[in-house]
N, CA and C of each residue as an Amber inpcrd file, in Angstrom:
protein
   549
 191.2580000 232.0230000  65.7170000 190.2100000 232.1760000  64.7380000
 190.4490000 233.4680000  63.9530000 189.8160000 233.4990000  62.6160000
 190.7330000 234.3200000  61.8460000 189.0520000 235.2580000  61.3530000
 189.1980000 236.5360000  62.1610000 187.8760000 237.1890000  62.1060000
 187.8450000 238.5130000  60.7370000 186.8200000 238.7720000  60.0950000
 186.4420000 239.3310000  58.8970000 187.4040000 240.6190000  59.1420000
 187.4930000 241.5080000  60.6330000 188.4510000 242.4700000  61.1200000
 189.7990000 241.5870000  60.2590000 190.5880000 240.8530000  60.8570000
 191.6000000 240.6100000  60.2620000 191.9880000 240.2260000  59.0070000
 190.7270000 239.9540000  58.1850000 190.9900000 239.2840000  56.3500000
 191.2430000 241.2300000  55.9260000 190.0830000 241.8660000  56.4920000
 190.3450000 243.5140000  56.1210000 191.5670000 243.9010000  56.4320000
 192.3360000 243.1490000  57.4590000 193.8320000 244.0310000  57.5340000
 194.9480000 243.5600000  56.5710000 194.4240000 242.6300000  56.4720000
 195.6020000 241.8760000  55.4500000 195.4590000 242.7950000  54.2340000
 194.3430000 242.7040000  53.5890000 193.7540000 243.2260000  52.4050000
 194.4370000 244.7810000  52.1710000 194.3750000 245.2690000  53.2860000
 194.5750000 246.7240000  52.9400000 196.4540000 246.4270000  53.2410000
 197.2030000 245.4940000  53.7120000 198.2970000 245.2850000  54.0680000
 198.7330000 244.9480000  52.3940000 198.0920000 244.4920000  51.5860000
 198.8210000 242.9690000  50.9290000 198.2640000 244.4000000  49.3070000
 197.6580000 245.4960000  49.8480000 197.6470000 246.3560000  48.2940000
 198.8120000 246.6340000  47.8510000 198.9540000 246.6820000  46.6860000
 199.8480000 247.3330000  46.0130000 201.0230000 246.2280000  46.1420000
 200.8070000 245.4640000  46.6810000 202.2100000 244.4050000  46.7730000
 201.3880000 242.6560000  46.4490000 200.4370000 242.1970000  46.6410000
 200.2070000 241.3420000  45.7820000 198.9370000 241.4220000  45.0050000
 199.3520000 240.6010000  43.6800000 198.5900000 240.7620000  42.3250000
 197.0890000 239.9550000  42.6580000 195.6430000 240.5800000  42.2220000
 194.5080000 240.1970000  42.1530000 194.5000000 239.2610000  41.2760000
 194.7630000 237.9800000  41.2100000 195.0710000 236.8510000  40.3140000
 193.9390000 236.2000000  39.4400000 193.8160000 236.1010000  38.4750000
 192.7630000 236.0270000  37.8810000 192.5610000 233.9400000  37.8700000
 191.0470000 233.7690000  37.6740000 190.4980000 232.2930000  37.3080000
 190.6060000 232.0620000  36.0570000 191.2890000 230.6890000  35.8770000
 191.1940000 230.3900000  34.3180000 190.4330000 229.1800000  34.2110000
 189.6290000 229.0870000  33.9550000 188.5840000 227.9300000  33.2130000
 189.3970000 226.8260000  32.9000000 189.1200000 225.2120000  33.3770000
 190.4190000 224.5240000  32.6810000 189.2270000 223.3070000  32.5930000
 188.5450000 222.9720000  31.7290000 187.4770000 222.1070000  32.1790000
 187.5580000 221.5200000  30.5300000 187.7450000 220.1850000  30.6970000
 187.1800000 219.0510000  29.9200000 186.1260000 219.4390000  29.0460000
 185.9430000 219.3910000  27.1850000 184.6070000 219.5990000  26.8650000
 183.7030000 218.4100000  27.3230000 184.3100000 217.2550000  27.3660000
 183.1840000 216.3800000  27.8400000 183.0190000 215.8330000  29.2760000
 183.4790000 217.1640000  29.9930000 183.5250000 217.1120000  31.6630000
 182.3520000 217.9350000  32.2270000 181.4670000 217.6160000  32.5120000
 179.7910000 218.3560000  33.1800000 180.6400000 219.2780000  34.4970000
 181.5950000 219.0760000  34.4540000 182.1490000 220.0390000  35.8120000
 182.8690000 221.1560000  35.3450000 182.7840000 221.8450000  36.1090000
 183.9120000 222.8710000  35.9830000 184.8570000 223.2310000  36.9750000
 185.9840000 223.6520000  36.0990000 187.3420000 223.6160000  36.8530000
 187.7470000 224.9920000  36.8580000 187.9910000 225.3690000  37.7540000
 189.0130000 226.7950000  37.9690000 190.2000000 226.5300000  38.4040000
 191.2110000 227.2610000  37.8550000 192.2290000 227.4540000  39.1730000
 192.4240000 229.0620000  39.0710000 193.1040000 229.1420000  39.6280000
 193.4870000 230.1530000  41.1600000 195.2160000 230.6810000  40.5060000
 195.3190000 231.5650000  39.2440000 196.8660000 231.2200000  38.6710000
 197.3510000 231.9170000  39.8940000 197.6940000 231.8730000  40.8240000
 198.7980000 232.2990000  42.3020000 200.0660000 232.2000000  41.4780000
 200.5950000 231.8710000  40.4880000 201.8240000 232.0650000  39.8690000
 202.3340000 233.5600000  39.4440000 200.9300000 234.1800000  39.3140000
 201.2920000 235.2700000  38.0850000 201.7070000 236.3050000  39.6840000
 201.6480000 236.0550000  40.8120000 202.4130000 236.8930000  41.5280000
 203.6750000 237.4240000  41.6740000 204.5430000 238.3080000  42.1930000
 205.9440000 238.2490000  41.9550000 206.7480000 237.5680000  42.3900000
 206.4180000 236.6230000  42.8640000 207.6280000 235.5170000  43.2220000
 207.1170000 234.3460000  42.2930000 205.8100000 234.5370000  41.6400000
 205.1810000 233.4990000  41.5740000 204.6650000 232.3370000  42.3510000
 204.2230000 232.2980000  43.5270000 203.7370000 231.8140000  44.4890000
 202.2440000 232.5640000  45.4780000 201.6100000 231.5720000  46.0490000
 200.8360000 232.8700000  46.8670000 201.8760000 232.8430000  48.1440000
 202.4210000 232.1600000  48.4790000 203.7290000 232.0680000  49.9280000
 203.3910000 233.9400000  49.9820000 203.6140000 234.7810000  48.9610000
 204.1340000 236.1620000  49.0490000 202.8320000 236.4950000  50.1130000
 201.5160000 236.4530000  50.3010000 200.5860000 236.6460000  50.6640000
 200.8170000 236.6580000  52.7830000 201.0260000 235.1270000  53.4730000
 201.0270000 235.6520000  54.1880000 202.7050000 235.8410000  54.7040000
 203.7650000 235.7200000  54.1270000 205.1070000 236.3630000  54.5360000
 204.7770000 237.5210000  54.5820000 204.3330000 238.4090000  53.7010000
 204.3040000 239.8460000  53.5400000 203.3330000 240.4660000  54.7010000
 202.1240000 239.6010000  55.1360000 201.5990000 240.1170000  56.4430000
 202.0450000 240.0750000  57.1410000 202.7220000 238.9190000  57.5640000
 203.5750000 238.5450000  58.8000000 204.5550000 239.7410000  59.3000000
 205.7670000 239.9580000  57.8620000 206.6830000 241.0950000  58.1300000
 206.5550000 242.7290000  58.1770000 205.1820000 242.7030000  57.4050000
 204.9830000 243.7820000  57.6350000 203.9980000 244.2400000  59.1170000
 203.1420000 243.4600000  59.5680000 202.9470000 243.7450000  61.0230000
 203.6390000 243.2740000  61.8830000 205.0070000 243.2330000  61.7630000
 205.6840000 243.1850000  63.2250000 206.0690000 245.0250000  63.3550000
 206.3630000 245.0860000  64.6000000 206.5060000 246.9310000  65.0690000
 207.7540000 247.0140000  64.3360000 207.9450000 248.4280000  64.6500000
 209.1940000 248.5790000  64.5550000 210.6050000 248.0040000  64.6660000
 210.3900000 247.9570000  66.2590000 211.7680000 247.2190000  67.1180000
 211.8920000 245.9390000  66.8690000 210.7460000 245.2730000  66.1900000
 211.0700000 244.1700000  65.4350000 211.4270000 244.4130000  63.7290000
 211.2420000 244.8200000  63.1590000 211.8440000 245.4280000  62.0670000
 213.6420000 245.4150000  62.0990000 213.7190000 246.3120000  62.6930000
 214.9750000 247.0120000  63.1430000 215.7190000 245.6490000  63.3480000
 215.4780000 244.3440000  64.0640000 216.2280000 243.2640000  64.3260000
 216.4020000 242.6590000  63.1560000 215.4900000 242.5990000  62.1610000
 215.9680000 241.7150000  61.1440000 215.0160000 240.4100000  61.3350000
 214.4130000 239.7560000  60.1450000 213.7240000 238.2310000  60.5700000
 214.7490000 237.1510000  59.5310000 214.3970000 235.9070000  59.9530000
 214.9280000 234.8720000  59.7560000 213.5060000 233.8510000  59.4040000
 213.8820000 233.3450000  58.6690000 213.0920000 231.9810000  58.3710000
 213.3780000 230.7210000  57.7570000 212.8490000 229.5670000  57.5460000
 213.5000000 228.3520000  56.8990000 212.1710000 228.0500000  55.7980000
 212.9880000 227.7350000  54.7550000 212.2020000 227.3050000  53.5400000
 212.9970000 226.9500000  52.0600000 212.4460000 225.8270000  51.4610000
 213.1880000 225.5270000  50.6940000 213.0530000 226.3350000  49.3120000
 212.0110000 227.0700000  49.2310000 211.7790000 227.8390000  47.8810000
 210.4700000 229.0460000  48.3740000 209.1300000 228.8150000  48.1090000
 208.2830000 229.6190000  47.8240000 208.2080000 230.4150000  48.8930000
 208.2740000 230.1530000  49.9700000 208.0120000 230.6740000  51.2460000
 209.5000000 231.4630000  51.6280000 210.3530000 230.9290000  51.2980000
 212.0090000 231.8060000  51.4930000 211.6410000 233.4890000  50.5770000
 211.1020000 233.2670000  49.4480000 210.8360000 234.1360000  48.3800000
 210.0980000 235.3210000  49.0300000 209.2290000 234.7710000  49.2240000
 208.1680000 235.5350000  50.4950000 208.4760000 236.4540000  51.1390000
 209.1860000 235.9440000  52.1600000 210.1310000 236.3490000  53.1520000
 210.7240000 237.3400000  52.6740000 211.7700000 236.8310000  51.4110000
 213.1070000 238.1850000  51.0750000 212.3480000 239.0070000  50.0960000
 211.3420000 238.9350000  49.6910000 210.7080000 239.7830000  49.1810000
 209.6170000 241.1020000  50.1500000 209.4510000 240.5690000  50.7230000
 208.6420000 240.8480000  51.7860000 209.4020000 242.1470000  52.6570000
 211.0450000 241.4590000  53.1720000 212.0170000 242.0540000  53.6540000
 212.9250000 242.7030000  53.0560000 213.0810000 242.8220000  51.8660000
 213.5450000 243.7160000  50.6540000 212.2310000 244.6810000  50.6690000
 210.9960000 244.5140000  50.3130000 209.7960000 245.9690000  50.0010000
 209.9690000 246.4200000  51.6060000 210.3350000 246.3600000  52.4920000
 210.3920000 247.1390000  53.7820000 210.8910000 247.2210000  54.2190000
 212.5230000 247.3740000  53.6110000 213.5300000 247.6590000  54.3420000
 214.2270000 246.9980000  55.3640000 213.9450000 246.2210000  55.7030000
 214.2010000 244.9900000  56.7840000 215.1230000 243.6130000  56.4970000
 216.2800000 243.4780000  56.9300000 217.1570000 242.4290000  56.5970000
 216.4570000 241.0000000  56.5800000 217.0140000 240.3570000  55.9370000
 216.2550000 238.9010000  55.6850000 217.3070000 237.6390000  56.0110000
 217.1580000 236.3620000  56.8990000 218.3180000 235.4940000  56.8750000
 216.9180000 233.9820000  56.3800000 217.6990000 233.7290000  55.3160000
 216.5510000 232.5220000  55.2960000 217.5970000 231.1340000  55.0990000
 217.1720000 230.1840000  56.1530000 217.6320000 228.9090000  56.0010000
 217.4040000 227.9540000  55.0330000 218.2610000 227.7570000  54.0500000
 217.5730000 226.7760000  53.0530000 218.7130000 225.4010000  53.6720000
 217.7290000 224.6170000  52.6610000 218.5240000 222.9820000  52.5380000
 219.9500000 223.0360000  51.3800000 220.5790000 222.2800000  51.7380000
 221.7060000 221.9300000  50.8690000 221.3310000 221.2700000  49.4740000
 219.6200000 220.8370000  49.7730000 218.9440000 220.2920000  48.2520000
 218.2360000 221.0090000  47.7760000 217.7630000 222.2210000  48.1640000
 217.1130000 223.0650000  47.3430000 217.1910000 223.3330000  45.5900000
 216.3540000 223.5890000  45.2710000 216.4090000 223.9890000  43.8160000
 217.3640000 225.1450000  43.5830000 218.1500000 224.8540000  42.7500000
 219.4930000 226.0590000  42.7430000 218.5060000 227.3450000  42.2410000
 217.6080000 227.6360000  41.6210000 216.8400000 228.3760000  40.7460000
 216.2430000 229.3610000  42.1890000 215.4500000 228.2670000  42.9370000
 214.6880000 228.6200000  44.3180000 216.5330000 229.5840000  45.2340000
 217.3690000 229.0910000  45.4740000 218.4550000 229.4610000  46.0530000
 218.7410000 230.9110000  45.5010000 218.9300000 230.9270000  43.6330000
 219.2310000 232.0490000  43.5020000 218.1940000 233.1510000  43.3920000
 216.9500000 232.8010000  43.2870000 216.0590000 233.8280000  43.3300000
 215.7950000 234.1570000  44.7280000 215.9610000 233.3870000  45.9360000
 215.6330000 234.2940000  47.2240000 217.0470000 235.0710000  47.3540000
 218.1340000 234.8230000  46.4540000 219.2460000 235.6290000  47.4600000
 219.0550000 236.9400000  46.1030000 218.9220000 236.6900000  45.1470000
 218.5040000 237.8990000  44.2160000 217.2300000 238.8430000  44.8060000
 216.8130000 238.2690000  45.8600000 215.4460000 239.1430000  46.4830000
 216.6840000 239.9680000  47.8120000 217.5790000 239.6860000  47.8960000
 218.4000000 240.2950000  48.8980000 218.9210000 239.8090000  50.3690000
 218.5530000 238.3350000  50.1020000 218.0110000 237.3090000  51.3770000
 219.4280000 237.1010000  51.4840000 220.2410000 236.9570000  52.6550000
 221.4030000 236.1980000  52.9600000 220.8500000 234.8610000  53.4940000
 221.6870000 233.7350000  52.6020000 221.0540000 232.4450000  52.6570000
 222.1430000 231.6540000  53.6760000 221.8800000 230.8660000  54.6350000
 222.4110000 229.9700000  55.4050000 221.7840000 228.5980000  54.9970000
 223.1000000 227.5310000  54.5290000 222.7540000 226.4540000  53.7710000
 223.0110000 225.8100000  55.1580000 221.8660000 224.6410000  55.3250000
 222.1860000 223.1670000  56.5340000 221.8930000 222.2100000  55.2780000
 221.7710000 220.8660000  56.1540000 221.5880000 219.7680000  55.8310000
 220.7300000 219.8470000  54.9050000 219.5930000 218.5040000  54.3400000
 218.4280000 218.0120000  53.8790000 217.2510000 218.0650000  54.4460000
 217.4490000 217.9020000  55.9940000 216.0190000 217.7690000  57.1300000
 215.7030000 219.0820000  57.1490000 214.0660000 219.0240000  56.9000000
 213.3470000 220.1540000  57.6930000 213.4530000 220.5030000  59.0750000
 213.7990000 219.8510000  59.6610000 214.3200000 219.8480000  61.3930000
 215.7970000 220.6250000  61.6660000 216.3130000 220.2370000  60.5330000
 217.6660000 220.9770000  60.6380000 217.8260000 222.3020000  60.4620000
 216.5820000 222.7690000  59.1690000 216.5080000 224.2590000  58.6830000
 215.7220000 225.1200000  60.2570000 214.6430000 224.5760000  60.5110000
 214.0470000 224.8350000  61.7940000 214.8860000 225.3160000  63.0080000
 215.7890000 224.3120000  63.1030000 216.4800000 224.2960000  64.4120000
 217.5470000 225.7780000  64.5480000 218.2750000 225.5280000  62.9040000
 219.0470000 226.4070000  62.9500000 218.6930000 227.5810000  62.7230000
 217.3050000 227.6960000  61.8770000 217.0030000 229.7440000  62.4200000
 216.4930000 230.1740000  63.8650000 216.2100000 228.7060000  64.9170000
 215.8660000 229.4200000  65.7640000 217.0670000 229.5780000  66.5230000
 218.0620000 229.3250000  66.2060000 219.3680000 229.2760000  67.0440000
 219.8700000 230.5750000  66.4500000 219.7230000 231.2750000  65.4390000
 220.4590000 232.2600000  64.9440000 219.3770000 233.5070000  65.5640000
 217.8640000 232.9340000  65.5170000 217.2490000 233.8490000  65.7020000
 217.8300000 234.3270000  67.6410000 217.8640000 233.1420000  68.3400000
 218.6380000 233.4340000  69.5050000 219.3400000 234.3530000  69.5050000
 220.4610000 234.0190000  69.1530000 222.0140000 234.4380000  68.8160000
 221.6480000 235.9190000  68.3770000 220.9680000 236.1940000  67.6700000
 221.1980000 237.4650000  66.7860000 219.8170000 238.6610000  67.1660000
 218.6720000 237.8690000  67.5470000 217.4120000 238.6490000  67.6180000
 216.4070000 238.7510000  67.0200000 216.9690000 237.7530000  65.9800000
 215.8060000 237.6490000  64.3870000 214.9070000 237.5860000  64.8080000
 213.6080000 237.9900000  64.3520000 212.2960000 237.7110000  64.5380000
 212.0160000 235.7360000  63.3080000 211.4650000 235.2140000  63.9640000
 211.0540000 234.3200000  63.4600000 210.2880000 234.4410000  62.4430000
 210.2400000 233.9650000  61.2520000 209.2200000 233.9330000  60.2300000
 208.8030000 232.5710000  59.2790000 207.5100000 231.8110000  60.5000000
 207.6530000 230.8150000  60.1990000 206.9060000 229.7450000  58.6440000
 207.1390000 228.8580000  58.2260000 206.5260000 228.5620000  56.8250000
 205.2580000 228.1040000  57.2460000 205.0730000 228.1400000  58.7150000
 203.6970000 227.1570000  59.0650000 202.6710000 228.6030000  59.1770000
 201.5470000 228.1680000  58.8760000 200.6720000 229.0680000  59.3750000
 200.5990000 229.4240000  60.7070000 200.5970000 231.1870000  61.2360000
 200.3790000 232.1030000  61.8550000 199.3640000 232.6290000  61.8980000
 198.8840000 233.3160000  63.2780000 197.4000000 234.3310000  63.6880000
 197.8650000 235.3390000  62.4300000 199.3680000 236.0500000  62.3830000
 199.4980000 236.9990000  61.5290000 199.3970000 236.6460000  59.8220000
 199.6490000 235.4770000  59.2830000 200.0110000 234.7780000  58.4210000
 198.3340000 234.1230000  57.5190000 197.7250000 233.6240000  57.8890000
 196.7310000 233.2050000  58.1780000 195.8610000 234.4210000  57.0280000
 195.1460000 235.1650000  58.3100000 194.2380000 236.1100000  57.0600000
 194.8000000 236.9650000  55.9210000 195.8630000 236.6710000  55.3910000
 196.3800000 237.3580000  54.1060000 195.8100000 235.8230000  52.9760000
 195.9290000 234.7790000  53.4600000 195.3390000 233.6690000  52.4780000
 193.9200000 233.8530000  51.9440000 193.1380000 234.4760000  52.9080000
 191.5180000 234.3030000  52.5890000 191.1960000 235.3910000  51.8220000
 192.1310000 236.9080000  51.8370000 191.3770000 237.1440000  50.5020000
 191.3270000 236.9900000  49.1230000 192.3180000 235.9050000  48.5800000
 192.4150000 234.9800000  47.8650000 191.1250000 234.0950000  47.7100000
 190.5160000 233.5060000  48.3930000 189.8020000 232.6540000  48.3710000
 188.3010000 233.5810000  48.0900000 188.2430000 234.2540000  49.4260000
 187.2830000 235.0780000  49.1050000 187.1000000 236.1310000  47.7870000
 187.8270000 236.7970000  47.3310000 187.4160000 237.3330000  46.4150000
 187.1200000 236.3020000  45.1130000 187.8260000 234.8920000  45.0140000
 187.8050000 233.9980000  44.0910000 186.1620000 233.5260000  43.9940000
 185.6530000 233.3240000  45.3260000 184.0670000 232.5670000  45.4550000
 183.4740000 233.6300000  45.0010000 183.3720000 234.8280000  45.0360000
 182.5920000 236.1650000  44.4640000 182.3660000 235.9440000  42.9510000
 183.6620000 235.3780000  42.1270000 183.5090000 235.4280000  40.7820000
 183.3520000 234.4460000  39.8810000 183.2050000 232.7510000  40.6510000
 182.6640000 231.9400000  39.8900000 181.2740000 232.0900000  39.2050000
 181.2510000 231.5780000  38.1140000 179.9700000 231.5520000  37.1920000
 179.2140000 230.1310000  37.5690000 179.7040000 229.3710000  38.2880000
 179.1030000 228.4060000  39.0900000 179.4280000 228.1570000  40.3270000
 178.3030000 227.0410000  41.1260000 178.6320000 226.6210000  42.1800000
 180.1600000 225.8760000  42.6220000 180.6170000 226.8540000  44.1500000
 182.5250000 226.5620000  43.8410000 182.1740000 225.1120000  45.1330000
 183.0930000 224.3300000  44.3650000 183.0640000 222.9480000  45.4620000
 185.0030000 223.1580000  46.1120000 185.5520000 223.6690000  45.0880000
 186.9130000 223.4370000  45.6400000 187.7660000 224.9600000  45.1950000
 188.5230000 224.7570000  45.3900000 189.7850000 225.9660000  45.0000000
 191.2620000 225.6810000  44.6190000 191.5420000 225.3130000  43.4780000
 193.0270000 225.1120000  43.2510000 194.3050000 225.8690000  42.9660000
 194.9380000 226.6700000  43.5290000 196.1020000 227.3240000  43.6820000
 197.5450000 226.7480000  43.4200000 197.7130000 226.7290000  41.9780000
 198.8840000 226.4110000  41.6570000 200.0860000 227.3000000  41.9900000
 201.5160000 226.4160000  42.6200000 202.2210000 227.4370000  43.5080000
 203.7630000 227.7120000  42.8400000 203.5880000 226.7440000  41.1420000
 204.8010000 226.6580000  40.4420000 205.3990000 227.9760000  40.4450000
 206.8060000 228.5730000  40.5370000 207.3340000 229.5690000  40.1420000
 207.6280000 229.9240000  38.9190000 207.4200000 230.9920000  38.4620000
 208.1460000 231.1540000  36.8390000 209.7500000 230.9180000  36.9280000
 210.4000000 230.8660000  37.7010000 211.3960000 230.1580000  37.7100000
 212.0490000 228.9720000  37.7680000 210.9290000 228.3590000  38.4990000
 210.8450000 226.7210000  38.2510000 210.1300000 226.1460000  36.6180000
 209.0520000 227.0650000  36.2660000 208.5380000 226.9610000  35.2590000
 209.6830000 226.6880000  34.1250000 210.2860000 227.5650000  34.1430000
 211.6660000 228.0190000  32.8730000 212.4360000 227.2690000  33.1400000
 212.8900000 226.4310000  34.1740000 214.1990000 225.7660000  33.9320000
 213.6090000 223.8730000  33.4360000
């Protein structure tokens, strides 16, 4: 369970490294509803992925630092990661697919990420960082939600419900990259 203590640690974790993203109104004139989204693009990877990678890597200790993390992801969440592990000094190994978006490929290794290409299967990217993480010591850094991972999402949400001008029924977080955008 993800307690108000931990949305505050993220928060004070996730300053200065991710952007307070603003709501843009996207609503039909002859739609009685209103629509927000959530631009999570205008971050620096363009994704919110940066949100909880960056908690994740930055509260592991030291002696996990010092090992280096590893993770599998085909784009937003790899970004995360080598961004995450580039702002703190900390080596990055991220498993992508052999189908990844070449765009997604060159922007996590332009974040400083040494990339290990497998197969197509998500099972395959999985398997093989935990085998390297074996082998080598990596700390795991996984794309699924984490206790650590977890409350860096909600103050996103939460600060978003603070500033609707109406009643919020939903929350939409678009996760396109400006790099996917451009090509």
């Amino acid at each position: 369970m993800v307690t108000l203590d931990d949305i505050r640690a993220a928060q004070a974790l996730l300053h200065g490294i991710a952007v307070r993203t603003p709501l843009f109104e996207w609503t039909a004139p002859s739609d009685p509803r209103k629509l927000f989204l959530k631009l999570e693009n205008q971050q620096p990877i363009g994704a919110f992925k940066l949100r909880g990678a960056y908690n994740k890597v930055a509260s592991l200790t030291d002696e996990e630092r010092r090992r280096g993390v590893i993770s599998y992801s085909s784009g937003n969440h790899a970004q995360g990661v080598a961004y995450a592990a580039r702002t703190l000094g900390v080596k990055a190994i991220i498993v992508m697919p052999s189908n990844a978006p070449k765009n997604k490929l060159e922007a996590t290794a332009a974040l400083g990420a040494e990339i290990v290409i497998v197969g197509p299967g998500s099972e395959e990217r999985r398997l093989r960082a935990e085998q390297l993480a074996y082998e080598h010591g990596y700390v795991i850094v996984p794309p699924t939600t984490t206790k650590r991972s977890l409350p860096a999402r909600e103050p996103s949400a939460s600060k978003s419900s603070k500033t609707f001008p109406v009643k919020t029924c939903r929350v939409l977080k678009p996760s396109l990259s400006r790099s996917a955008a451009a090509a």
